[in-house]
RODOPA-471096 format. One line per field, with one value per residue (C-alpha): x, y, z; residue number from 1; residue in one letter. Coordinates in pm, 1 decimal. Layout:
BEGIN
east: c(X/...)
north: c(Y/...)
up: c(Z/...)
k: c(NUM/...)
r: c(A/...)
END
This chain:
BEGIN
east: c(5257.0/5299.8/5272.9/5644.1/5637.2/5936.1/5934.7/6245.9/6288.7/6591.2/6875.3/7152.1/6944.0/6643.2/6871.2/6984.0/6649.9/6466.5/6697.2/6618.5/6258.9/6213.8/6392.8/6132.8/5879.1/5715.9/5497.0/5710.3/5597.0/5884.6/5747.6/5941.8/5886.6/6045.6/6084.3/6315.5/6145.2/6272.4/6162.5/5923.8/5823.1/5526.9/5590.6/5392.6/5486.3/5443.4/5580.6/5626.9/5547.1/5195.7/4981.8/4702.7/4928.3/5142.5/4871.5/4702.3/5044.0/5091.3/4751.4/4749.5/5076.7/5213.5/5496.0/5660.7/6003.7/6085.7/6401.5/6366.7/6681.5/6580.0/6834.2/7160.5/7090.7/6978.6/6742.3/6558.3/6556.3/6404.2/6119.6/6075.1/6186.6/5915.9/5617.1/5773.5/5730.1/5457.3/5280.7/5439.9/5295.2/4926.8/4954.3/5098.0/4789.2/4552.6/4673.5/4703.0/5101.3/5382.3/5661.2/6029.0/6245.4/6571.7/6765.5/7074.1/7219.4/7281.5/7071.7/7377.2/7624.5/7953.5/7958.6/8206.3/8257.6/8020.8/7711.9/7382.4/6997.1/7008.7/7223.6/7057.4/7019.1/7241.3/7258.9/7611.7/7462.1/7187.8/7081.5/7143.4/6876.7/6633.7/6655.3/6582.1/6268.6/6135.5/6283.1/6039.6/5768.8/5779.8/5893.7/5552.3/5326.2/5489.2/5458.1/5132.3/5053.5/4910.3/5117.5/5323.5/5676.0/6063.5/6326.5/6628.3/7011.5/7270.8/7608.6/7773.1/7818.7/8008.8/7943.0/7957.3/7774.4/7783.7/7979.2/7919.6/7674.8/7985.5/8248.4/8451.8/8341.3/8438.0/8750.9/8923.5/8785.9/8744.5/9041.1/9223.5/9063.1/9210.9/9560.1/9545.7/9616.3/9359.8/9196.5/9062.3/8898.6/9090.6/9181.6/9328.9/9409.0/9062.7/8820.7/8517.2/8193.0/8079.7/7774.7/7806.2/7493.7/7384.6/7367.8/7198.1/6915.0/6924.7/6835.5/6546.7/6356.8/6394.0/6271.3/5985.9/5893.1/5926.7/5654.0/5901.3/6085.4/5806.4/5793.0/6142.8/6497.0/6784.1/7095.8/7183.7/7481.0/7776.4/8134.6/8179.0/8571.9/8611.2/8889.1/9091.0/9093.8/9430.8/9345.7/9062.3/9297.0/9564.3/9279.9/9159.9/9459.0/9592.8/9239.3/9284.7/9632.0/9717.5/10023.1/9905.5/9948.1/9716.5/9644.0/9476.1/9259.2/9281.4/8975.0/9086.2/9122.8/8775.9/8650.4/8798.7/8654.2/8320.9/8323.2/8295.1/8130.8/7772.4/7783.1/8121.1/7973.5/7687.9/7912.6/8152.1/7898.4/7961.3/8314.4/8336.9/8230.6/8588.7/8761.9/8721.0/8623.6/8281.4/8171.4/7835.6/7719.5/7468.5/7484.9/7093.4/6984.8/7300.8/7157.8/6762.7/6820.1/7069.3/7312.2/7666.9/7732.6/8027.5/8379.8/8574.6/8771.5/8522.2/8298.5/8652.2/8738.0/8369.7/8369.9/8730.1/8604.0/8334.5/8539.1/8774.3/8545.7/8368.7)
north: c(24613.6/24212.9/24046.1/23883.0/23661.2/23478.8/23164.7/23151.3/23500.3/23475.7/23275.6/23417.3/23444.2/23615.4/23878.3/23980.4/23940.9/24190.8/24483.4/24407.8/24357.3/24686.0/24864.0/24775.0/24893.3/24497.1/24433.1/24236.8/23944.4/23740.9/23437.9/23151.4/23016.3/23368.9/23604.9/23885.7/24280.8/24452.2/24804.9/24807.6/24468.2/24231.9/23939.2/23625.2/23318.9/22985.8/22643.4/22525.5/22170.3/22263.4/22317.5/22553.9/22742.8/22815.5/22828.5/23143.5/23280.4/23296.3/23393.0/23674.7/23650.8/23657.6/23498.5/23256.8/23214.2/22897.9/22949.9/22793.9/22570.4/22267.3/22166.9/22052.3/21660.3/21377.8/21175.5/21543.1/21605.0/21283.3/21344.6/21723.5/21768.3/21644.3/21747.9/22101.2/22107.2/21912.1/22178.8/22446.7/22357.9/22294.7/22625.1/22847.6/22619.2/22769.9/23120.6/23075.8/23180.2/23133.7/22925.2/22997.9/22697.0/22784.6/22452.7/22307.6/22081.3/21751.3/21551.9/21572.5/21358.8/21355.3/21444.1/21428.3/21757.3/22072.9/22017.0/22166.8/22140.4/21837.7/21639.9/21328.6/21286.2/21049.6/21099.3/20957.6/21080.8/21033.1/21428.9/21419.7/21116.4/21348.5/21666.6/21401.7/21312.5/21670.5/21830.0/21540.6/21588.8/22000.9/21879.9/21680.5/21897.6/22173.3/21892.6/21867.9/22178.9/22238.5/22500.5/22753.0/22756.7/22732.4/22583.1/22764.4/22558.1/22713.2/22583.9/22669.2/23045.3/23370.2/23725.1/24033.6/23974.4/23546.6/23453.4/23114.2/22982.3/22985.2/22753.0/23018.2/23241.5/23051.4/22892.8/23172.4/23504.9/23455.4/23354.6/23608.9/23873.2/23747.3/23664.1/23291.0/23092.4/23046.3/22685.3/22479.2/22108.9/21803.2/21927.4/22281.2/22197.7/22102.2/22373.4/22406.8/22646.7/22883.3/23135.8/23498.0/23578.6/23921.4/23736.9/23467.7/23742.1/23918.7/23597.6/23464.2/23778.4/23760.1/23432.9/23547.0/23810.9/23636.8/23409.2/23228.1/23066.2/22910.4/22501.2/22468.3/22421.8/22725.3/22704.4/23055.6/23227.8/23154.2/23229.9/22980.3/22875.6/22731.0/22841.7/22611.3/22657.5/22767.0/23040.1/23128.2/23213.2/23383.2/23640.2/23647.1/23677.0/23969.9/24156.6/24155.0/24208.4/23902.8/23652.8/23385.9/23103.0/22777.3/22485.6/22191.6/22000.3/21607.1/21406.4/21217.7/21495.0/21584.9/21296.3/21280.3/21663.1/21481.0/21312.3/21639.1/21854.8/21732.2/21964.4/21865.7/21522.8/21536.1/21733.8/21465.3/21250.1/21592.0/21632.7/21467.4/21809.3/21907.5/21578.0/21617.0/21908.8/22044.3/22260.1/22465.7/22576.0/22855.0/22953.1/22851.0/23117.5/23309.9/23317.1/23379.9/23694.5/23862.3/23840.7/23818.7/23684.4/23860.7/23743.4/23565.5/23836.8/24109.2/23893.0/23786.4/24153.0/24289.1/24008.8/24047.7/24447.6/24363.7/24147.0/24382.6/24680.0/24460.9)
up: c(14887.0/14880.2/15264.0/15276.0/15573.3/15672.9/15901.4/16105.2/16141.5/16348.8/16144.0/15927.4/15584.8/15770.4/15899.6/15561.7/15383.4/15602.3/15462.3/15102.1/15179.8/15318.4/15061.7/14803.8/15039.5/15122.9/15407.0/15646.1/15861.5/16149.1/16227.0/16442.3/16823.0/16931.9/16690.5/16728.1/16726.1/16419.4/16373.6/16088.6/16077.6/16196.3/16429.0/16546.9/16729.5/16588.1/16583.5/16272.0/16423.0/16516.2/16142.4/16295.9/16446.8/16128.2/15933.6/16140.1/16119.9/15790.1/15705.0/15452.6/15330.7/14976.1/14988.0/15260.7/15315.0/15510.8/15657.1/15910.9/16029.8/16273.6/16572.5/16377.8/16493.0/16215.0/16443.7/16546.6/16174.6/16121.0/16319.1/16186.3/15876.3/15696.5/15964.4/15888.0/15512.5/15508.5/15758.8/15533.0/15220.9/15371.1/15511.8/15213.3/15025.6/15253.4/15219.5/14868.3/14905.4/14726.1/14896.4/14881.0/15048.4/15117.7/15113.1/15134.5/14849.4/15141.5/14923.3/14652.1/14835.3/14714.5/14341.2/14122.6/13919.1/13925.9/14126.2/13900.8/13934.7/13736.9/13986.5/14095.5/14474.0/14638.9/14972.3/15154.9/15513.8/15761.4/15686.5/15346.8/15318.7/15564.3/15245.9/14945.7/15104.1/15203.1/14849.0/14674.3/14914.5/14766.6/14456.5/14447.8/14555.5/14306.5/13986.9/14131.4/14132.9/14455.9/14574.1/14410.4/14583.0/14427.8/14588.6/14656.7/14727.3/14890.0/15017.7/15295.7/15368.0/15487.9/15480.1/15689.2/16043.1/15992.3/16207.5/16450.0/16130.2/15916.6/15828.2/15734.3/15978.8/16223.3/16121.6/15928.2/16026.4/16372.2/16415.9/16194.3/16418.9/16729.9/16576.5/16545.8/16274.6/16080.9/16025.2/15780.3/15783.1/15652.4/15317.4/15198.5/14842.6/14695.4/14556.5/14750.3/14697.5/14912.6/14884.9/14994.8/15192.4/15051.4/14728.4/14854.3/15050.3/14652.9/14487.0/14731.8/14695.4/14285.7/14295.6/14538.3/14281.1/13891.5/13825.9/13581.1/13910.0/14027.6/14002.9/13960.4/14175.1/14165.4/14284.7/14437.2/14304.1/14326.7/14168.1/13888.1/13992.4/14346.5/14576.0/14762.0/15133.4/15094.8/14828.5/15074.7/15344.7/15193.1/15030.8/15385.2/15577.6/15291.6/15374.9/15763.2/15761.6/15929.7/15847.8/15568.5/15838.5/15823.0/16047.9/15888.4/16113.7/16004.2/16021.4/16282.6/16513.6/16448.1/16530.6/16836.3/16940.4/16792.3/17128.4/17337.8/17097.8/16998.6/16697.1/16558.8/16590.8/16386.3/16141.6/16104.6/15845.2/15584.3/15582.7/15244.0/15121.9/15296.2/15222.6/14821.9/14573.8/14608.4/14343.0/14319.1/13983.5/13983.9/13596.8/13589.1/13800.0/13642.3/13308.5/13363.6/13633.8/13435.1/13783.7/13881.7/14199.2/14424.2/14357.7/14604.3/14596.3/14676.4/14914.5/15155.0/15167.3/15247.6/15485.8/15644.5/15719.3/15908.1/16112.9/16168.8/16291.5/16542.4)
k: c(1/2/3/4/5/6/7/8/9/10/11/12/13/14/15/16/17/18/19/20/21/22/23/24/25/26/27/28/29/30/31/32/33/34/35/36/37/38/39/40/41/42/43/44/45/46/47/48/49/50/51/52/53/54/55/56/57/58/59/60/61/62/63/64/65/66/67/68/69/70/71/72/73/74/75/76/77/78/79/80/81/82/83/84/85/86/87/88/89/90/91/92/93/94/95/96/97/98/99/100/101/102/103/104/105/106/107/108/109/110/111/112/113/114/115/116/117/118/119/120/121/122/123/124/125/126/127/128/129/130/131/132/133/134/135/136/137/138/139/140/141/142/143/144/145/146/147/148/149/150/151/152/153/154/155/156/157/158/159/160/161/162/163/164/165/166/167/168/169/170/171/172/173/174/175/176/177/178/179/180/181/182/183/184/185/186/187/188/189/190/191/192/193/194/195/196/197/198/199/200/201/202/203/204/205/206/207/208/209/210/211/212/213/214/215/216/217/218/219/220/221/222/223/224/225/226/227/228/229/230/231/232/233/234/235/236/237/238/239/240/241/242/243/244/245/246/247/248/249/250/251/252/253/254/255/256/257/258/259/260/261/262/263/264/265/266/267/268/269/270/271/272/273/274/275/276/277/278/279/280/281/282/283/284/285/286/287/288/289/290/291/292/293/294/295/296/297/298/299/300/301/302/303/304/305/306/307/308/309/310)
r: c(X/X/X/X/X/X/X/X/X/X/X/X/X/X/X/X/X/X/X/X/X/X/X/X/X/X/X/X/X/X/X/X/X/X/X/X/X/X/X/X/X/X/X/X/X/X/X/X/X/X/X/X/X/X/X/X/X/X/X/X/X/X/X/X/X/X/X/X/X/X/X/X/X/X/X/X/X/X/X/X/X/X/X/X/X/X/X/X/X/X/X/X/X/X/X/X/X/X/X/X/X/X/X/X/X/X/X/X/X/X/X/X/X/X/X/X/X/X/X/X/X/X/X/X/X/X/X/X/X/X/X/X/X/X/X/X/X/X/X/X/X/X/X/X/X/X/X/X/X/X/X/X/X/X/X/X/X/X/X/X/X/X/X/X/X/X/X/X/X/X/X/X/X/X/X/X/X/X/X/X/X/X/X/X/X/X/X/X/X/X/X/X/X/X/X/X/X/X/X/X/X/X/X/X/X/X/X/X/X/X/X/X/X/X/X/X/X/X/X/X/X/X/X/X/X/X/X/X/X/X/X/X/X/X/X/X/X/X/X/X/X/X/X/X/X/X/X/X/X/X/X/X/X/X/X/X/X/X/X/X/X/X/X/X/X/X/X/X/X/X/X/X/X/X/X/X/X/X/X/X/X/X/X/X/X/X/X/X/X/X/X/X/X/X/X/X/X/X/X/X/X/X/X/X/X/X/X/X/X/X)
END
């Protein structure tokens, strides 16, 4: 058995990995500032800001996940971004561990047409700038090769049990379940990519385990034609059994809640990923695993259950 530690054992993608991890019988280590008892599993406390500290933590391991998702606030990721994955790579070195970075695709910016591994990084926001420079400080060190790590892109995400880390969660279900109308952020009528998280817990553990994923970007997988947010709720609204009513909430009107809502705020520099289409391509990852992600279709109505046992 393989020592699979993960660093921010508490967040959304941690919470599904754990199940898959244990089902192929892997030694499990939760590491973060408090990490959560699961039965079955190691935990430590660490700050990933303090390098002795990780590196004891991780000591041993395998494989590291970092997972790890900072306060949602450009100048804090500023400051910690890059002390984290710098910190992270010197201590997976030390271990001699293989690093799995689960990362967003902010470094993009606004691209037209399908978004693949091949996309050059523009950044159009403050956070988006922050992810170029820790992807190339990996990206480096992986060229390098002083570490052996992948990096792993997701979009935004739903699933069963997300709920306040979701767009969709948030805005659709959630409100579905208590019979609003459901919402959707300045534009309905644009495709735009989502990742379903059991798919996204599948694929970080077979990059973790094929040595043929190593030194290289994936995008995790994701169904190859975009729904609009319109499609998105009507599929949703159908599962839950709820009348196919939307509300569209304008930019300006988030803007305005921007002022009372530190969250919304910092959001407001990504809603061109909203505002025009944004399209994930996974076939990469597609192709070389042999894998199929979840439908819209399927994912909405595994995802609309959940909601409506809880």
């Amino acid at each position: 058995m393989a020592v699979h530690t993960l660093v921010g054992a508490n967040g959304t993608i941690a919470t599904a990995l754990i199940p898959i991890l244990q089902a192929n019988g892997e030694t499990i280590r939760l590491v973060s500032r408090n990490p959560k008892s699961v039965a079955g599993t190691e935990t430590v406390a660490a700050n990933v800001l303090d390098r002795n500290a990780l590196t004891q933590a991780v000591a041993g391991s395998n494989v590291v996940y970092l997972l790890i998702g900072i306060d949602y606030n450009a100048d804090v990721w500023q400051r910690d971004w890059p002390i984290t994955m710098q910190n992270t790579i010197a201590a997976c070195q030390a271990t001699n561990a293989t690093l799995i970075f689960f990362d967003d695709v902010y470094m993009y910016g606004r691209v037209n047409g399908p978004i693949t591994e091949e996309t050059p990084y523009r950044p159009v926001s403050r956070k988006g700038k922050v992810r170029a420079e820790v992807a190339r400080i990996l990206e480096q060190a992986m060229s390098e090769r002083h570490i052996r790590a992948a990096i792993a892109r997701a979009v935004d995400f739903y699933g069963p049990t997300v709920t306040d880390k979701s767009a969709p969660g948030v805005y659709v279900f959630s409100n579905l379940k208590k019979g609003s109308r459901a919402q959707w952020p300045i534009n309905a009528d644009v495709p735009r990519s989502f990742n379903y998280v059991p798919d996204a817990a599948k694929a970080l553990y077979l990059l973790a385990t094929h040595e043929k994923a190593l030194g290289q970007i994936w995008h995790l997988p994701t169904p190859r034609t975009a729904l609009t947010g319109r499609e998105f709720v009507r599929i949703a609204a159908r599962a839950m059994n709820r009348p196919n009513k939307l509300l569209v909430l304008p930019k300006w009107l988030l803007k305005l809640i921007g002022w009372f809502n530190p969250f919304l705020k910092e959001a407001y520099e990504m809603n061109y990923q909203d505002e025009f289409p944004f399209e994930f391509d996974s076939s990469k990852f597609e192709r070389a695993f042999n894998y199929t992600p979840t439908s819209y279709e399927a994912g909405i109505q595994a995802t609309a259950s959940w909601f409506k046992n809880q």
